[in-house]
C-alpha positions, -999 to 999 in steps of 0.1 A, spaced: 77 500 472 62 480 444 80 443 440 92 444 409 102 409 392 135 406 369 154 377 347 174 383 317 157 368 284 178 358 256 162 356 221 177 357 186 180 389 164 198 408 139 228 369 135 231 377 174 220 362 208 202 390 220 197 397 262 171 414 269 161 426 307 125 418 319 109 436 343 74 421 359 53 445 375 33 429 411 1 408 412 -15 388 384 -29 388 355 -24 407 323 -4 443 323 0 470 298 35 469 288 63 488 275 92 480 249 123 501 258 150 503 237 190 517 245 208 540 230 238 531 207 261 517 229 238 490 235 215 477 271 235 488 302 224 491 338 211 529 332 183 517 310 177 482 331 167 504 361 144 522 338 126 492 328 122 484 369 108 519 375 82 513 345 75 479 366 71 492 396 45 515 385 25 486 369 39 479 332 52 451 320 88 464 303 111 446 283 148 468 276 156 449 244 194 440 237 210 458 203 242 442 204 243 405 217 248 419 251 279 442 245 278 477 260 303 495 237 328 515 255 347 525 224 329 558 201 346 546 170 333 504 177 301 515 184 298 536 152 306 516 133 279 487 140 252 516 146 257 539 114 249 510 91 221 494 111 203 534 115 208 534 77 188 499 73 148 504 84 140 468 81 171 453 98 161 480 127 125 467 124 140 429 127 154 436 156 125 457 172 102 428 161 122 404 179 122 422 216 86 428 207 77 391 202 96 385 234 74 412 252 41 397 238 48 362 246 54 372 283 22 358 299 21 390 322 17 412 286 -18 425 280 -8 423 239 -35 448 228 -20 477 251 18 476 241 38 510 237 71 515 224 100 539 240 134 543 233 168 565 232 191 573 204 195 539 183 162 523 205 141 554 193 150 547 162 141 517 166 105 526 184 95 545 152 102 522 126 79 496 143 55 526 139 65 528 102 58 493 99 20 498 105 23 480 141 -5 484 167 13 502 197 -6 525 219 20 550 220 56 563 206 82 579 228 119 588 220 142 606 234 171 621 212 159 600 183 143 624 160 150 604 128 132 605 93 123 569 78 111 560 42 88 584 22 54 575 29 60 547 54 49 573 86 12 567 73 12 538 90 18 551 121 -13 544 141 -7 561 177 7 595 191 45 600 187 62 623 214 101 632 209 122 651 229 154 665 215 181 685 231 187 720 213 224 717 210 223 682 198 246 685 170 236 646 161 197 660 157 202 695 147 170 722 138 170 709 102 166 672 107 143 684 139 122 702 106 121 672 83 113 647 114 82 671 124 73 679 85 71 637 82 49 635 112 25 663 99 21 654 64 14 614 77 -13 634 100 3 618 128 -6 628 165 31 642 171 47 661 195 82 670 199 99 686 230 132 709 229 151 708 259 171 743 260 209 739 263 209 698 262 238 679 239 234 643 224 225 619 252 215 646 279 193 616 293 227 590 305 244 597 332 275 573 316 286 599 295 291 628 326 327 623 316 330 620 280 353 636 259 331 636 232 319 674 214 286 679 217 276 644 241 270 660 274 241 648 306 222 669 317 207 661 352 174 686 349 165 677 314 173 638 324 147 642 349 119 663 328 123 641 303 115 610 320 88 624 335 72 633 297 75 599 291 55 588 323 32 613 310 32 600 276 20 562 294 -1 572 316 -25 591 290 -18 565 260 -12 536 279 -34 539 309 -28 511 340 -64 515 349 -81 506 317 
């Protein structure tokens, strides 16, 4: 196995102490790297580990920090920090622009091959640094199929891949309609992904035994979709280039 390097990294953003998890792939020199972003309870262990397993197949990954290092356990809480920040594009881009400056001061980041991922609130996040015309190789989201400003797609300069699950009742077939009728009319490289029979959050294992309607994991589509996203890097993103 790959030795993978970690250490927290705090950094300021959105009035908060952000702390981000830094994952350092083996060897020297410059690596293509990979912003991830968490869902909207905020960075946990879940999306740590996926930062490692981007490091350990040669990217440089950063899982940026939403909250000032809280992991909210309450629904209600959490709502009620991410509803108004999903309904703000440039405090989302503040926040994505401060993981991302983190990422590119990393002397281990190649800072012409970058690509942003994320999930739920982190996707969000992901595409509104698209929206703000910056240079990322690739896109990928996973439950995160959100609309931004009119116009603003157009500065989208790489290929956006989603993945949505089909009974998401967060993302349902009409905002799945105006998300891919954005991408099209931007002429962006797009792709989006339904994963039959998949609620809000399919992808984390935390919520197995949530109470919530309509939040459900979903071990198969968990899996598949990770493997899109490899997918996504290795053709966008390539360690070899």
């Amino acid at each position: 196995m790959t030795t993978v390097t970690t250490r927290t990294v705090a950094y300021p953003a959105d009035g908060l102490t952000m702390l981000g998890h830094l994952a350092l792939p083996a060897g020297a020199g410059p690596r293509p790297a990979v912003l991830l972003g968490p869902e909207g309870p905020g960075l946990n262990d879940v999306q740590r580990h996926r930062a490692d397993a981007l490091a350990e197949l040669g990217y440089v990954a950063l899982a940026f920090d939403l909250h000032g290092g809280r992991w909210f356990t309450d629904p209600q809480e959490m709502l009620a920090r991410v509803t108004p920040l999903l309904a703000d594009p440039d405090r989302m881009r503040d926040i994505g622009h401060a993981a991302l400056d983190v990422l590119r001061a990393e002397p281990r980041t190649d800072p012409d091959r970058i690509a942003a991922i994320g999930y739920g609130t982190g996707g969000a996040i992901a595409l509104e640094l698209g929206r703000a015309g910056v240079d990322l190789r690739a896109i990928g989201t996973v439950n995160a199929v959100t609309t931004g400003r009119p116009g603003e797609a157009a500065r989208i300069r790489c290929p956006v891949w989603a993945g949505v699950g089909s009974e998401d009742p967060i993302m349902p077939p009409e905002q799945r309609e105006a998300f891919t009728a954005e991408m099209q009319a931007a002429g962006v490289d797009w792709r989006l992904v339904v994963y039959g029979g998949a609620e809000h959050a399919f992808h984390h294992p935390s919520v197995e035994h949530t109470v919530l309607p309509g939040v459900r994991h979903h071990p198969l589509h968990a899996e598949r979709a990770w493997r899109d996203i490899v997918n996504l890097l290795a053709e966008c993103l390539p360690l070899t280039e």
